[in-house]
TIMI-2910 file (N, C-alpha, C, CB; in pm, 1 decimal, decimal comma, always signed):
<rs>
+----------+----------+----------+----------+----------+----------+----------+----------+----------+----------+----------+----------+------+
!      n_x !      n_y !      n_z !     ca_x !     ca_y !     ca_z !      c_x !      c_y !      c_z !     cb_x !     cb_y !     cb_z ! resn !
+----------+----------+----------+----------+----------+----------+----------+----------+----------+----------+----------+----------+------+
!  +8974,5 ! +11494,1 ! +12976,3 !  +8987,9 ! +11422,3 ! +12851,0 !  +9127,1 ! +11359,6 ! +12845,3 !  +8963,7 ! +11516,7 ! +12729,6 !  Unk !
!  +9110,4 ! +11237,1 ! +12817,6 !  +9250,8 ! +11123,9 ! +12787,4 !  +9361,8 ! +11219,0 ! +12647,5 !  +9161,4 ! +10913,2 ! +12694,8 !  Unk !
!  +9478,2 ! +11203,9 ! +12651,7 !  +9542,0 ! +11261,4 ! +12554,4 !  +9530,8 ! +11179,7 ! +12426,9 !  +9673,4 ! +11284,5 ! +12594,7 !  Unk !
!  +9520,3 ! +11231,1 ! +12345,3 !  +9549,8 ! +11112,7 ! +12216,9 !  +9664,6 ! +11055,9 ! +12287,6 !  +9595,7 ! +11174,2 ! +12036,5 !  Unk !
!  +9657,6 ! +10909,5 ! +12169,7 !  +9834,2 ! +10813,5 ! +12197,4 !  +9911,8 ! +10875,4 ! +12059,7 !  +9825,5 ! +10571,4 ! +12180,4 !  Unk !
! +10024,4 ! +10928,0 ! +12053,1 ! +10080,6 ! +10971,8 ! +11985,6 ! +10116,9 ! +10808,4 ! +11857,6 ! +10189,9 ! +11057,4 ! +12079,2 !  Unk !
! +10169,9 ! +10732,1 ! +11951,3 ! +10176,7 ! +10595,8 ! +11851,9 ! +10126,7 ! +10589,8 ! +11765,8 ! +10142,6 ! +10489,3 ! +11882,0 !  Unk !
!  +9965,0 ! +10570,8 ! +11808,7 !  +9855,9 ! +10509,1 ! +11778,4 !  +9777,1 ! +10604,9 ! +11695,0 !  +9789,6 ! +10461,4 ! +11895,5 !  Unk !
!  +9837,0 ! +10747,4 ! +11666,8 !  +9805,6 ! +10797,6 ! +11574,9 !  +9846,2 ! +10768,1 ! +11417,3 !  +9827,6 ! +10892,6 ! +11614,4 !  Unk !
!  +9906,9 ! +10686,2 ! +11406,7 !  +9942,6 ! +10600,3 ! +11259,5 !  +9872,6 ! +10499,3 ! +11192,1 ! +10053,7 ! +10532,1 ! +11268,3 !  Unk !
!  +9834,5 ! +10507,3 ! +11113,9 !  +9680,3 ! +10384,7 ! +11075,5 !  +9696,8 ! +10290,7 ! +11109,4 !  +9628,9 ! +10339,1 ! +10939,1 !  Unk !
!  +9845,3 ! +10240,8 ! +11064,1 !  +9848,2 ! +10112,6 ! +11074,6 !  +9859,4 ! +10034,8 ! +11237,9 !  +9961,1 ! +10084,0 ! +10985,2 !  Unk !
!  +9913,9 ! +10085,1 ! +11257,1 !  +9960,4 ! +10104,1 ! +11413,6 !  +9834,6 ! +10069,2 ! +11502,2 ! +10013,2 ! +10272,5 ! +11450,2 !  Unk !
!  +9754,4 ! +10167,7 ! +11452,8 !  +9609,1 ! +10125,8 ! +11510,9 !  +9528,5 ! +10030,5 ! +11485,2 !  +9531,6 ! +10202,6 ! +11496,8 !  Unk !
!  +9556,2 ! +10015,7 ! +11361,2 !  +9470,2 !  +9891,1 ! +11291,2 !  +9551,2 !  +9764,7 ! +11360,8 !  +9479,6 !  +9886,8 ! +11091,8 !  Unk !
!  +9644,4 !  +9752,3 ! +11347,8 !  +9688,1 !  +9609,3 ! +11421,7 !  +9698,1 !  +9613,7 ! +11550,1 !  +9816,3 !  +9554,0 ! +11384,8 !  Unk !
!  +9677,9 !  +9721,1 ! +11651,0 !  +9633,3 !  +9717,3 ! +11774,1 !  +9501,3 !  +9658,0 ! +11825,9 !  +9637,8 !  +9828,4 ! +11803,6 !  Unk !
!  +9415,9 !  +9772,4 ! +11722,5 !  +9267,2 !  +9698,5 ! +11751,2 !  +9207,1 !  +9559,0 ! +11713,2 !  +9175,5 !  +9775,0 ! +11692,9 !  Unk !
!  +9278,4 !  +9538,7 ! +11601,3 !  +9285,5 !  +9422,4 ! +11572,8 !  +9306,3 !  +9268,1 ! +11686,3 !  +9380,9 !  +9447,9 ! +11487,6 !  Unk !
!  +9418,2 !  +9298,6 ! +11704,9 !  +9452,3 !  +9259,1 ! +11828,6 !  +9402,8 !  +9271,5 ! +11894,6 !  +9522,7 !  +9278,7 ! +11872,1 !  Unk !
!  +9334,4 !  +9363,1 ! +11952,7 !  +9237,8 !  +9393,1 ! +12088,9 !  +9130,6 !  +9300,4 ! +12078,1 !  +9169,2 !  +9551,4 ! +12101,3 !  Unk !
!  +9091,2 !  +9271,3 ! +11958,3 !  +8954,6 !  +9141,1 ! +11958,8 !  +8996,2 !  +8993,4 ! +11910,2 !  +8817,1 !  +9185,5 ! +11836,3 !  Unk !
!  +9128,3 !  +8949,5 ! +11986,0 !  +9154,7 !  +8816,3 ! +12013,9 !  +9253,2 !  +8817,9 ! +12092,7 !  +9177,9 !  +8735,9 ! +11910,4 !  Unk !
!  +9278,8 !  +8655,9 ! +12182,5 !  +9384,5 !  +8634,5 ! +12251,9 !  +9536,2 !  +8643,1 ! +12221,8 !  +9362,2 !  +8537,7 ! +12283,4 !  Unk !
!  +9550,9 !  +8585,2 ! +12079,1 !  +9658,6 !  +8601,5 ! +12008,1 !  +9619,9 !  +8594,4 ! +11851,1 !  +9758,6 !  +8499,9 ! +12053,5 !  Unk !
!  +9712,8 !  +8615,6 ! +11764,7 !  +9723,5 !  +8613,0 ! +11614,3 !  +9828,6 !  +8597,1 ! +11539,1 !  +9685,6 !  +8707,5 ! +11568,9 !  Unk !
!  +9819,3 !  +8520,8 ! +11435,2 !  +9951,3 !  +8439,7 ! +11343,1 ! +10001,6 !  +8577,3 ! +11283,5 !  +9897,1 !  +8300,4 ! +11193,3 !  Unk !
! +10098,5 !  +8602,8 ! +11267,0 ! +10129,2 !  +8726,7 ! +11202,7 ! +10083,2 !  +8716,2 ! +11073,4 ! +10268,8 !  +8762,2 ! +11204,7 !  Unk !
! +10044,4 !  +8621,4 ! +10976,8 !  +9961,3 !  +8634,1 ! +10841,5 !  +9846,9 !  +8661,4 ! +10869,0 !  +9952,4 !  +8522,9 ! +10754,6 !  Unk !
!  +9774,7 !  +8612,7 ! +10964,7 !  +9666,5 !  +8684,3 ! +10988,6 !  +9626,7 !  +8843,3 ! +11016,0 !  +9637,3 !  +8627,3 ! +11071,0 !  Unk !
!  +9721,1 !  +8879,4 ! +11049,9 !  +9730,1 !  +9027,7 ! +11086,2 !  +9768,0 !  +9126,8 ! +10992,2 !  +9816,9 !  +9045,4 ! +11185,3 !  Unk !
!  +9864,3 !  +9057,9 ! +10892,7 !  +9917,5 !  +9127,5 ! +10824,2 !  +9772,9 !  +9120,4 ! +10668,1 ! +10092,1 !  +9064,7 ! +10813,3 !  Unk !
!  +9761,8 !  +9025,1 ! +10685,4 !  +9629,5 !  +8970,8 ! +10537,7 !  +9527,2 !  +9098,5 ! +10594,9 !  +9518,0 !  +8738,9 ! +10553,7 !  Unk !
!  +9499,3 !  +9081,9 ! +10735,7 !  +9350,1 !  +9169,3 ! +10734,8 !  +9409,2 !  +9321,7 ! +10769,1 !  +9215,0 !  +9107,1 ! +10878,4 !  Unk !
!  +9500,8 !  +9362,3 ! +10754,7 !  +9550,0 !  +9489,1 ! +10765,3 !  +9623,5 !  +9541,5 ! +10596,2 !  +9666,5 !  +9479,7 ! +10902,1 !  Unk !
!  +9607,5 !  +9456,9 ! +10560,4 !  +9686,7 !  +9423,9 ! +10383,1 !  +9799,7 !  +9511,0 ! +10353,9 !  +9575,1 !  +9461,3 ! +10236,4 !  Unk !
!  +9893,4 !  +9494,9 ! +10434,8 ! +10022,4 !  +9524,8 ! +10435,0 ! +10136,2 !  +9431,4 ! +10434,6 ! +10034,2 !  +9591,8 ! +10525,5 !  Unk !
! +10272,2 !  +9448,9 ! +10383,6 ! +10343,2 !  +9333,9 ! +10335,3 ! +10417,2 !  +9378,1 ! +10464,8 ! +10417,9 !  +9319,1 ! +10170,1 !  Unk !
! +10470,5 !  +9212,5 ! +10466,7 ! +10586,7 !  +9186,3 ! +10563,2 ! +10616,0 !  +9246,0 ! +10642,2 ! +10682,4 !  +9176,1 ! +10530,4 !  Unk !
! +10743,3 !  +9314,4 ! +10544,6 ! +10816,5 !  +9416,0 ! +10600,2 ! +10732,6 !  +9552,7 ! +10729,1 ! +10871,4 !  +9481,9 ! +10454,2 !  Unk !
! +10658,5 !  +9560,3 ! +10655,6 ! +10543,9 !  +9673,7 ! +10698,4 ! +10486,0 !  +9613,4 ! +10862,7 ! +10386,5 !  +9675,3 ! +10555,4 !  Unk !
! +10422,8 !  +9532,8 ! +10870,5 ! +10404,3 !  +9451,5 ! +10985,7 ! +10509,1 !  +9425,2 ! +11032,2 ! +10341,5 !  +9344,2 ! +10973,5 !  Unk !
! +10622,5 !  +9383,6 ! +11017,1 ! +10737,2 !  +9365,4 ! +11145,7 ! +10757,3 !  +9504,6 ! +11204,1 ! +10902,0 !  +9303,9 ! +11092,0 !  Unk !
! +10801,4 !  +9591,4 ! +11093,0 ! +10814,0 !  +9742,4 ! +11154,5 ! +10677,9 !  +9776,5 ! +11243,5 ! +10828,7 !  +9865,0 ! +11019,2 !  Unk !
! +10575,8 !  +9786,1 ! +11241,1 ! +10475,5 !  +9841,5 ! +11320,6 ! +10451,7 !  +9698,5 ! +11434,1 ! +10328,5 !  +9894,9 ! +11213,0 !  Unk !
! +10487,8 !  +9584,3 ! +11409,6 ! +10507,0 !  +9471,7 ! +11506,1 ! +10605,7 !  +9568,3 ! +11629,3 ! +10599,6 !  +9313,8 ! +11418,8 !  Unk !
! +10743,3 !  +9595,9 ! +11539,0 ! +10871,3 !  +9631,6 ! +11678,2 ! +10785,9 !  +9740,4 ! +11746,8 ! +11064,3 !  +9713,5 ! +11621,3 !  Unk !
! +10758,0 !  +9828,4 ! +11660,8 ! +10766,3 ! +10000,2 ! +11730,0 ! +10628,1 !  +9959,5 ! +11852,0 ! +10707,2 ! +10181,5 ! +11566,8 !  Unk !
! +10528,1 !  +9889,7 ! +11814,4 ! +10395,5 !  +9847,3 ! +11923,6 ! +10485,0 !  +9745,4 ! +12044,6 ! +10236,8 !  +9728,0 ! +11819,4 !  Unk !
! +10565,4 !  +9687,8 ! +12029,4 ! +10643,7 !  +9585,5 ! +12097,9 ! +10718,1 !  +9684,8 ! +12206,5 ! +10752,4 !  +9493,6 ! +11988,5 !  Unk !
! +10786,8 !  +9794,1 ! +12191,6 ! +10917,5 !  +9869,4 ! +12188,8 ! +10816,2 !  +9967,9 ! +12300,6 ! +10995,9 !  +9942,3 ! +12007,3 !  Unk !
! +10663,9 ! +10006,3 ! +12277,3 ! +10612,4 ! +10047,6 ! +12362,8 ! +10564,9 !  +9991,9 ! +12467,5 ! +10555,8 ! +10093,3 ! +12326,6 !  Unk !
! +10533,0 !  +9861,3 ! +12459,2 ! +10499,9 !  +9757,5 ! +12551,0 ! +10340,9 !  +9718,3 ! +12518,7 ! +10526,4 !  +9811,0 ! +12709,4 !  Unk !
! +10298,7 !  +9784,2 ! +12384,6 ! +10170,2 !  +9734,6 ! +12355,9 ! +10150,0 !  +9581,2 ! +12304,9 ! +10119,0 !  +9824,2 ! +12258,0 !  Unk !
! +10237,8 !  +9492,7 ! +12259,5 ! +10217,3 !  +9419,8 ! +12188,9 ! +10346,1 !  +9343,8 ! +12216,5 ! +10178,9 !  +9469,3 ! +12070,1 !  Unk !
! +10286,6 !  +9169,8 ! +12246,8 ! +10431,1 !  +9082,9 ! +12277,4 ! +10426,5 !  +9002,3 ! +12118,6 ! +10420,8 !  +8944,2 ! +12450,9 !  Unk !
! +10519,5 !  +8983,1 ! +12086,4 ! +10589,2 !  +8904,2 ! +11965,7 ! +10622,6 !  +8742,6 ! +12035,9 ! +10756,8 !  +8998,8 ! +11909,4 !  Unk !
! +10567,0 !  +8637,6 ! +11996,2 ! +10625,2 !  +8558,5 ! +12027,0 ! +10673,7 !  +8453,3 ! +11925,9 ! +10566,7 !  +8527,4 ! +12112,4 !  Unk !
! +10753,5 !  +8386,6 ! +11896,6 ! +10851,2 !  +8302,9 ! +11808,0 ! +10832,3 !  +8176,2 ! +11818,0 ! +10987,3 !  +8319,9 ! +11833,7 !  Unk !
! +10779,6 !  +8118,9 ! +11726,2 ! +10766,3 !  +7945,2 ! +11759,5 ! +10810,2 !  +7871,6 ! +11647,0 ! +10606,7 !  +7886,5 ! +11789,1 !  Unk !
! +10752,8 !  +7691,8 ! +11605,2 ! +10762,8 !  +7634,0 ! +11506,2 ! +10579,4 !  +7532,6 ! +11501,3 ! +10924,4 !  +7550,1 ! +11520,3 !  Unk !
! +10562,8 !  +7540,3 ! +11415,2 ! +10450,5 !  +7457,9 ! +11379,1 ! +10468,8 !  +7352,5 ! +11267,0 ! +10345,2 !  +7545,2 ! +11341,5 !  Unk !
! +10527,6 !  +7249,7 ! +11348,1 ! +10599,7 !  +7135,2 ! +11254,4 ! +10743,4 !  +7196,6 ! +11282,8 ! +10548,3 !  +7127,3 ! +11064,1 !  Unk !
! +10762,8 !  +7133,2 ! +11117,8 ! +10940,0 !  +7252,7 ! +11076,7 ! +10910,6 !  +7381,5 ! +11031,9 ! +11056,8 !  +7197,6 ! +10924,1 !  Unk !
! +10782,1 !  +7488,7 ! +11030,5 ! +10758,8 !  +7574,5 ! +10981,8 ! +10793,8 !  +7732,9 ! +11067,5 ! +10638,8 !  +7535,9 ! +10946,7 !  Unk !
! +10836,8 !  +7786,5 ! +11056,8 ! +10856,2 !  +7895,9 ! +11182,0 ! +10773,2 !  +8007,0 ! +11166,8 ! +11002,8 !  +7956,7 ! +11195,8 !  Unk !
! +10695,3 !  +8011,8 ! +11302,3 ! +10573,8 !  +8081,5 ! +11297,9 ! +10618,7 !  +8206,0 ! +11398,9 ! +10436,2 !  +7983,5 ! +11347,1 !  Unk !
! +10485,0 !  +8345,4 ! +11394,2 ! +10556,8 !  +8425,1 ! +11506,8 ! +10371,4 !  +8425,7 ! +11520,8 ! +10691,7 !  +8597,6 ! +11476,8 !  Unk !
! +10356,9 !  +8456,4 ! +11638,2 ! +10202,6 !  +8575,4 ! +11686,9 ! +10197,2 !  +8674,5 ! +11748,8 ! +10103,2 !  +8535,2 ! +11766,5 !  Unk !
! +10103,6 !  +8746,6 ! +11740,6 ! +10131,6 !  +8896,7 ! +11837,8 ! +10007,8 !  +8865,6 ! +11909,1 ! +10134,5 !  +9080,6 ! +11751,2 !  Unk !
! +10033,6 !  +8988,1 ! +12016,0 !  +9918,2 !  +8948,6 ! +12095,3 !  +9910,8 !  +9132,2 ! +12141,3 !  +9952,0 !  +8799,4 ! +12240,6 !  Unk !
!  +9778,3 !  +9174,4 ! +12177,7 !  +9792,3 !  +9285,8 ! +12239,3 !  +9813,4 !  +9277,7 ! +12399,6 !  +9681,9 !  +9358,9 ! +12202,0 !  Unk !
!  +9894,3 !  +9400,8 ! +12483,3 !  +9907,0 !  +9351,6 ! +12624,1 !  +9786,6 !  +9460,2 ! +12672,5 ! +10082,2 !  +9367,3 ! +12704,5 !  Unk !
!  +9840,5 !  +9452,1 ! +12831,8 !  +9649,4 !  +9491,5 ! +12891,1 !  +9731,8 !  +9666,8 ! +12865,8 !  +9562,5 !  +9418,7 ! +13152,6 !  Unk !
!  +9852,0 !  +9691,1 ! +12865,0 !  +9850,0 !  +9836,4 ! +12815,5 !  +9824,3 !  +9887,8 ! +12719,5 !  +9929,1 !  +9885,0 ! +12818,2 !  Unk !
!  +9831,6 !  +9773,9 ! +12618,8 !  +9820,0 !  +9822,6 ! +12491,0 !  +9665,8 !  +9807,9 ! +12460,3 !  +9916,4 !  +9745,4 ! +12390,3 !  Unk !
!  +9600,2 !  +9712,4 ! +12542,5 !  +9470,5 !  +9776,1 ! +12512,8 !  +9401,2 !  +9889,6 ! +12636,1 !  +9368,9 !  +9645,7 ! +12489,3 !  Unk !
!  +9512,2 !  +9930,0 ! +12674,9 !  +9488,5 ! +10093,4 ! +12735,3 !  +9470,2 ! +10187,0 ! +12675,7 !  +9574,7 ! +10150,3 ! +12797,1 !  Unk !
!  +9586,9 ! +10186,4 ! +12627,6 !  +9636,0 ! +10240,2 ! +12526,5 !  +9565,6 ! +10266,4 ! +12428,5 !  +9717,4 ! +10187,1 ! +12492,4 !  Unk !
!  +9478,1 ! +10191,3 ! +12394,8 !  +9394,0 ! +10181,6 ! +12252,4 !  +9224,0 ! +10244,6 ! +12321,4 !  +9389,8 !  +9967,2 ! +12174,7 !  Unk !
!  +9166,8 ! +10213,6 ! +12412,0 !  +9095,6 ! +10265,5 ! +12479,4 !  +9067,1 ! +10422,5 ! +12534,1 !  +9115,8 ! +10198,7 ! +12544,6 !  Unk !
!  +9203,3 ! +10448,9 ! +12577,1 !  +9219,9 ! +10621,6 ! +12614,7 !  +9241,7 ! +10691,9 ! +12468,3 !  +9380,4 ! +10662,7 ! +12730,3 !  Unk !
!  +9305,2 ! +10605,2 ! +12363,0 !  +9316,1 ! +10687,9 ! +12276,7 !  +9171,2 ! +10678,3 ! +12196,8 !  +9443,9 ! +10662,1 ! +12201,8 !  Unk !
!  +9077,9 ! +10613,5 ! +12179,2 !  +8952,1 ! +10584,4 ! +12120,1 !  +8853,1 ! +10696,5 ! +12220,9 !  +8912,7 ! +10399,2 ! +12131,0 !  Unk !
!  +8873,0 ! +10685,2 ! +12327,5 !  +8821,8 ! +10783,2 ! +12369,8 !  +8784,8 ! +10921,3 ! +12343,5 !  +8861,7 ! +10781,2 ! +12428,0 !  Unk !
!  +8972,2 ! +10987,8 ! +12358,4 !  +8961,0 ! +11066,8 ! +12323,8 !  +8939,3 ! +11127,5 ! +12167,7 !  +9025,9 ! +11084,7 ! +12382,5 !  Unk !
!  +8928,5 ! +11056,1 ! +12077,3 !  +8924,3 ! +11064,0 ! +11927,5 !  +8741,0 ! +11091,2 ! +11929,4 !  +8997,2 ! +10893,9 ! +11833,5 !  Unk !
!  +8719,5 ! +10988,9 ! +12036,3 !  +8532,2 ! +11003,7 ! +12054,6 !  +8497,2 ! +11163,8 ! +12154,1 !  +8453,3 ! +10820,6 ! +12183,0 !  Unk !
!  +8606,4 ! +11210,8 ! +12215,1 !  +8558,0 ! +11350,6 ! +12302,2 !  +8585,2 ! +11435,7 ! +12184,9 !  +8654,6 ! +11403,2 ! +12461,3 !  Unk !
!  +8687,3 ! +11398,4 ! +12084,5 !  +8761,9 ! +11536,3 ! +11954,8 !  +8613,3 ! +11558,3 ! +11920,9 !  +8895,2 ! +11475,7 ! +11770,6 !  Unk !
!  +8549,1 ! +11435,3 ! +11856,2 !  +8450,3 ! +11470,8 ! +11747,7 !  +8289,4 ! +11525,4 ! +11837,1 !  +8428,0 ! +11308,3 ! +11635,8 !  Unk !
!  +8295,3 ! +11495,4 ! +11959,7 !  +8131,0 ! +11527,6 ! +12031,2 !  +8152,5 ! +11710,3 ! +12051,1 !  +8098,5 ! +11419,1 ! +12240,0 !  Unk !
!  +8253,6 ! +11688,8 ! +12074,5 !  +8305,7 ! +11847,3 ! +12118,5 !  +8314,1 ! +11949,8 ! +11969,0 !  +8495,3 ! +11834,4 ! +12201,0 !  Unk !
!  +8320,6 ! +11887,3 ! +11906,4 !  +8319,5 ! +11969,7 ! +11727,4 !  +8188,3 ! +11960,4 ! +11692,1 !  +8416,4 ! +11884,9 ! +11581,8 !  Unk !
!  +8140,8 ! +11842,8 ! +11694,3 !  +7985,9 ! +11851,9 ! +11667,9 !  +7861,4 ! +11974,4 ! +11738,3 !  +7942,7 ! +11708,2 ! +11718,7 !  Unk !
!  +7906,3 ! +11963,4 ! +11877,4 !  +7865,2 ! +12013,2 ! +11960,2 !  +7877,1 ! +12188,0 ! +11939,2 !  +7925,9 ! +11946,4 ! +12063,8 !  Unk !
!  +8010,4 ! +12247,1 ! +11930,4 !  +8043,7 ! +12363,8 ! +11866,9 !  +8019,1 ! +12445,0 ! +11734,7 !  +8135,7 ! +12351,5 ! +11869,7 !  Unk !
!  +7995,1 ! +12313,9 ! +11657,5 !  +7933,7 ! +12276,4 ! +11500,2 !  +7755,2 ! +12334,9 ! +11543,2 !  +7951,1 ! +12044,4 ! +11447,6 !  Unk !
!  +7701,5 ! +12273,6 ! +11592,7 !  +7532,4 ! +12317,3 ! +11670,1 !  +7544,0 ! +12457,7 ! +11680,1 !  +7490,9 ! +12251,1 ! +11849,8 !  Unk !
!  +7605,1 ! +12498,0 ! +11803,2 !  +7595,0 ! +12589,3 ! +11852,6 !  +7641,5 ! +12683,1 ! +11772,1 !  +7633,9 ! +12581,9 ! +11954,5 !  Unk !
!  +7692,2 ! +12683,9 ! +11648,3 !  +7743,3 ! +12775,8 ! +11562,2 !  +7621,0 ! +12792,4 ! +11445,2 !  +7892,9 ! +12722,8 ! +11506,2 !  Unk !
!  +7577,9 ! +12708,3 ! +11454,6 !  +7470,6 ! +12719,5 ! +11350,2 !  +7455,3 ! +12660,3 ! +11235,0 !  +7461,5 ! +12820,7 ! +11315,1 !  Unk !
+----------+----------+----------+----------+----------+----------+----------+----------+----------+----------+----------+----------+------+
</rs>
């Protein structure tokens, strides 16, 4: 059995991982709107996913407007995979013990 990701044990953390995991990239309003957390909240869980190497930040302009996107990397959707896993072995294995207990 895969270890949990200690990270990725934080909601949010996860939520904008997986999130990420089902597109190429994303506007940081987009991420932050469907995770409904302010700003601040998304840059912090932006660095700490960045800081692990799950997630690249990149910095642009659209027009004169200054835009950022995140993107998940192929570790970070490792990362998100071994830990989904094992969250899926926690609960078969309780269920399973859950049966057999009666």
């Amino acid at each position: 059995m895969t270890a949990l990701e200690p990270l990725l044990q934080h909601p949010t953390r996860l939520t904008v991982l997986a999130f990420l995991s089902g597109c190429t990239e994303a506007e940081f309003s987009a991420v932050r709107d469907y995770c409904q957390v302010s700003d601040s909240v998304l840059s912090k869980t932006a660095t700490a996913l960045e800081e692990a190497g799950y997630v690249t930040v990149k910095k642009g302009y659209v027009g004169k407007r200054p835009k950022t996107w995140l993107a998940a990397t192929r570790a970070g959707n490792k990362a998100l995979a071994g830990h989904l896993a094992s969250l899926q072995a926690i609960v078969a294995a309780a269920e399973a013990a859950g049966a057999a207990h009666g």
